[in-house]
N, C-alpha and C positions, 0 to 999 in steps of 0.2 A: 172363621177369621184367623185361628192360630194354626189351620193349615194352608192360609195365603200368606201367612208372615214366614213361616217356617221353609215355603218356598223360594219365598224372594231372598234369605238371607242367601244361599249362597251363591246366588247373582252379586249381590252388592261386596259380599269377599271378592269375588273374582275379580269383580270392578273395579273393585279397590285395587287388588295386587297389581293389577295389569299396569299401570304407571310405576311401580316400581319394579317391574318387569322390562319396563322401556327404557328406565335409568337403568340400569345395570350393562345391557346391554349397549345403550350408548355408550357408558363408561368402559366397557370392553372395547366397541371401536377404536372409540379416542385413546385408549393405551395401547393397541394394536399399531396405530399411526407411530405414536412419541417413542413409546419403548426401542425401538430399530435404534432410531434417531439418538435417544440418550446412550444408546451399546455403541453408536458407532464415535461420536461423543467421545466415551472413556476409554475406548481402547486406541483411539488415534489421535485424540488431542491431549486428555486428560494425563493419561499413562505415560506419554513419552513425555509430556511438562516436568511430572513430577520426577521423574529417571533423571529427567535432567539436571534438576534442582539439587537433587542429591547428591547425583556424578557430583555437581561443582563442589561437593565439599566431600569427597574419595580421591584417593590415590590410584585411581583407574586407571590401568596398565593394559597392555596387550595380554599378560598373563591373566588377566581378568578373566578374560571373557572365556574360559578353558577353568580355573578354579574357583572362580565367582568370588575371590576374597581381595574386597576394595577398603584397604582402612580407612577409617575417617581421620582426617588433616584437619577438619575446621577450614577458618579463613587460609589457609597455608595455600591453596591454587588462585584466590582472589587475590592475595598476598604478591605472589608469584607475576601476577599477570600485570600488575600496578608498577610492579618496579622493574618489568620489561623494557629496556630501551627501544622499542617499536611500538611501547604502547602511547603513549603520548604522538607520534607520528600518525598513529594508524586513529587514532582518534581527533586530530585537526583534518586527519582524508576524510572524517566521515561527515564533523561536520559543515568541510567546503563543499564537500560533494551534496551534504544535503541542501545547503541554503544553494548553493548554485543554481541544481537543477529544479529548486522549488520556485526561486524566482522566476527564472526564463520559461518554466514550464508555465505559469501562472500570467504571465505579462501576454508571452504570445496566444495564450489558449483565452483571455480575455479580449484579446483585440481579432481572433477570429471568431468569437461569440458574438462580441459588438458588431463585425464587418455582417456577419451573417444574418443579423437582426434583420437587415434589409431584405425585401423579397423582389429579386431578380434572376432570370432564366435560367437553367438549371443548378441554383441555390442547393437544391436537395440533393444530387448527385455529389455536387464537392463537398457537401457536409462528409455523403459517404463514403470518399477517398481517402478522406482527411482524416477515416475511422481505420485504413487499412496499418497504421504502425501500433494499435492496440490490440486487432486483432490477431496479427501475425506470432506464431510463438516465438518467446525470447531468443531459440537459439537460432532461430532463422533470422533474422531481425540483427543478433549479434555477432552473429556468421559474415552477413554482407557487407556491417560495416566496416570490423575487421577488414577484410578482403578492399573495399573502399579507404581504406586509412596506412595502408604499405606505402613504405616508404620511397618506392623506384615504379609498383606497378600501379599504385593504390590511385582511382579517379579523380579523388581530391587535390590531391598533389599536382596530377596533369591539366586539371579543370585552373586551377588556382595559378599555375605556372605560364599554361598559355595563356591567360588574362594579364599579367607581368604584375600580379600580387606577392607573390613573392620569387624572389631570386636563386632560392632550391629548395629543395623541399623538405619538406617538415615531419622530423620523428614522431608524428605522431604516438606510435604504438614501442617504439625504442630510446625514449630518450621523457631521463628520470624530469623534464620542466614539462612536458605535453601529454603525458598519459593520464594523467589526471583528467585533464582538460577534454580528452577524448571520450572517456567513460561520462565524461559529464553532458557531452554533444550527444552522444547515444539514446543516455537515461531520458534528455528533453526530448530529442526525438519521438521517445517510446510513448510519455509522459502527456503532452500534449493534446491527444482527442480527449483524455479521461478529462483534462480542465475545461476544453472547449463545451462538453457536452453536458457538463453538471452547470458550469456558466451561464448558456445559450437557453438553459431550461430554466432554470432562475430569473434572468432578460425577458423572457418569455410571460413571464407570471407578473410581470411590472404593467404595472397601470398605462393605458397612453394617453390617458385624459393628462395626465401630471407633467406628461413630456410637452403637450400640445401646449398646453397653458404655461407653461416656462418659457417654449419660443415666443408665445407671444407677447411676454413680459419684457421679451428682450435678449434673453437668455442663449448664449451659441450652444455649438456644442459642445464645448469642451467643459463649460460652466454647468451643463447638463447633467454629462458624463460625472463630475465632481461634486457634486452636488445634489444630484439626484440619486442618478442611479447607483455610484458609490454606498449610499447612505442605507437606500432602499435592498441592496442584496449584503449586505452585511453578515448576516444568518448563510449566508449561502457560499460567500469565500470564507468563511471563517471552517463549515464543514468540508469544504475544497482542498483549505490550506491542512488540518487536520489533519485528514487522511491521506491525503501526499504526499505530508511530514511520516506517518507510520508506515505507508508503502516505500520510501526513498531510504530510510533509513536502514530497512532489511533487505534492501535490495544485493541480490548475488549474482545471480545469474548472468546478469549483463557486463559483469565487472570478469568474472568469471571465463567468458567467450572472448571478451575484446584483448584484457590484460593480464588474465590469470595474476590478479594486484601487482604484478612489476612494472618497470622493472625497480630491482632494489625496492620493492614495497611501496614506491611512491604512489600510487594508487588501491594501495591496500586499504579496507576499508574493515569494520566489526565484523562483518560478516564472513567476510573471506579470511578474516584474521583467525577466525574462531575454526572454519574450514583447515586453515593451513598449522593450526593447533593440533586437530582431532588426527586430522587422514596424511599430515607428511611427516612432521614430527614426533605423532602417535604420545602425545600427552593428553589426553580425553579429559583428565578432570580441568585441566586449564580451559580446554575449547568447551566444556560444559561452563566454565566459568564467566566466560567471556558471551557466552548464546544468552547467561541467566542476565549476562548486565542489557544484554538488549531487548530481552524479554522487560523487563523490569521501564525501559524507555520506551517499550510498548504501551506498557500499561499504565503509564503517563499519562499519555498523549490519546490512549484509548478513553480514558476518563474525562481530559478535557475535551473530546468530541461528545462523548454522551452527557456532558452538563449543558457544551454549548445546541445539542438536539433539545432539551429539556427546558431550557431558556427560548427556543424557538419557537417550541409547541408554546410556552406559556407567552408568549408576543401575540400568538394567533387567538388564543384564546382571549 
């Protein structure tokens, strides 16, 4: 008898170890995965955040970067940037530019949602047309409208003139009242499948018992439209308008191609401000000061998306 027990014990050790033999080793996978992930993480998001945050409160110089000695100023570059006579300008650019292109992005990307609800003949091809100004890279996209927006060769002009829209053409791209205005055609341009296709996927998910029973109470469509579905995708523009807001705000690129922010800065926007800080003036700790304010309106508007995600889940639940 105590040489059948004495053989089975070290089955039953073995047996035992072997699940903690299979947790370890999952646990090596699973930090095989993460670990890359958090390396790439802190040397490319975390590291240059924090450089940044710093820079705005250094005397960052070109000589910097050769003797590595940035004295600390304190608020003296926030300071600096506050009582800049463009800052006040370059911050009503930013935020017309942003309610501008948030509305019309948002108005028309909801009424080709709505139009699209419908299912008729090839419905799914122009959804996928209508995706080709998301897809395309910014500076191709910013290239042509440029190119479309000159003043003598540009197609807008000649499209608009033979129509007898207007009587000569329009500085779009040179003349400090319409460069705004350009960059803002652009941006909606660019702007619009991202709202159509977060919309149309939201419309999607809407009940059609609730529609059906509406018409038959009486209800058109427009009383539908307000009433209903307005009510029912709430959760859904609200994470639309959100991210829009945080995409349209950091927007450079497109301002960048079309108007390099001229002329005279009328189309200078945070971004480009902070740009024209760092790389032409070569005052680094202003243009770090100016990235940290819009990092800082990121992280706003990052927070009210994830309370209004948090709120959503807790609707559904």
């Amino acid at each position: 008898m105590a040489s059948m027990l004495s053989e089975k014990a070290p089955a039953a050790i073995a047996a035992g170890a072997a699940p903690g033999r299979r947790r370890r080793r999952t646990a090596w996978r699973a930090a095989g995965f993460v670990v890359p992930v958090w390396v790439y993480v802190l040397c490319f998001y975390v590291y240059p955040l924090v450089s940044n945050v710093k820079m705005g409160f250094q005397n960052y110089t070109v000589a910097s970067f050769y003797t590595g000695a940035a004295p600390f100023v304190g608020f003296a570059n926030y300071t600096a940037v506050f009582h800049d006579p463009q800052f006040m300008t370059v911050v009503t650019n930013t935020v017309l530019f942003t309610i501008g292109s948030l509305a019309f992005q948002f108005a028309v990307g909801m009424g080709l949602a709505v139009f699209f609800r419908r299912v008729f003949p090839l419905g799914g091809v122009l959804r996928g047309l209508l995706l080709v100004p998301w897809l395309l890279p910014l500076v191709v996209s910013g290239t042509v409208w440029r190119w479309m927006m000159y003043n003598d060769s540009g197609v807008i002009n000649y499209t608009l003139l033979h129509l007898h829209l207007i009587g000569q053409p329009v500085p779009w791209l040179a003349s400090t009242n319409t460069s705004l205005i350009a960059v803002i055609i652009v941006n909606i341009w660019v702007g619009i499948p991202f709202n159509m296709v977060i919309l149309y996927g939201g419309l999607q998910a809407l009940p059609e018992q609730v529609f059906e029973a509406a018409a038959i109470d009486g209800a058109n469509a427009w009383q539908r439209f307000t009433r209903i579905t307005l009510p029912m995708l709430r959760p859904v523009i609200l994470v639309v308008l959100t991210l829009g807001l945080i995409y349209t705000v950091k927007v450079f690129d497109v301002i960048m191609i079309v108007t390099q922010g001229g002329p005279a800065n009328s189309s200078q926007t945070l971004t480009t401000y902070a740009y024209d800080l760092s790389f032409s003036q070569l005052l680094f700790g202003r243009g770090a000061a100016v990235g940290n304010i819009l990092i800082l309106v990121a992280v706003v508007f990052a927070g009210i998306y994830l309370r209004a995600v948090r709120e959503q889940d807790g609707e559904r639940r």
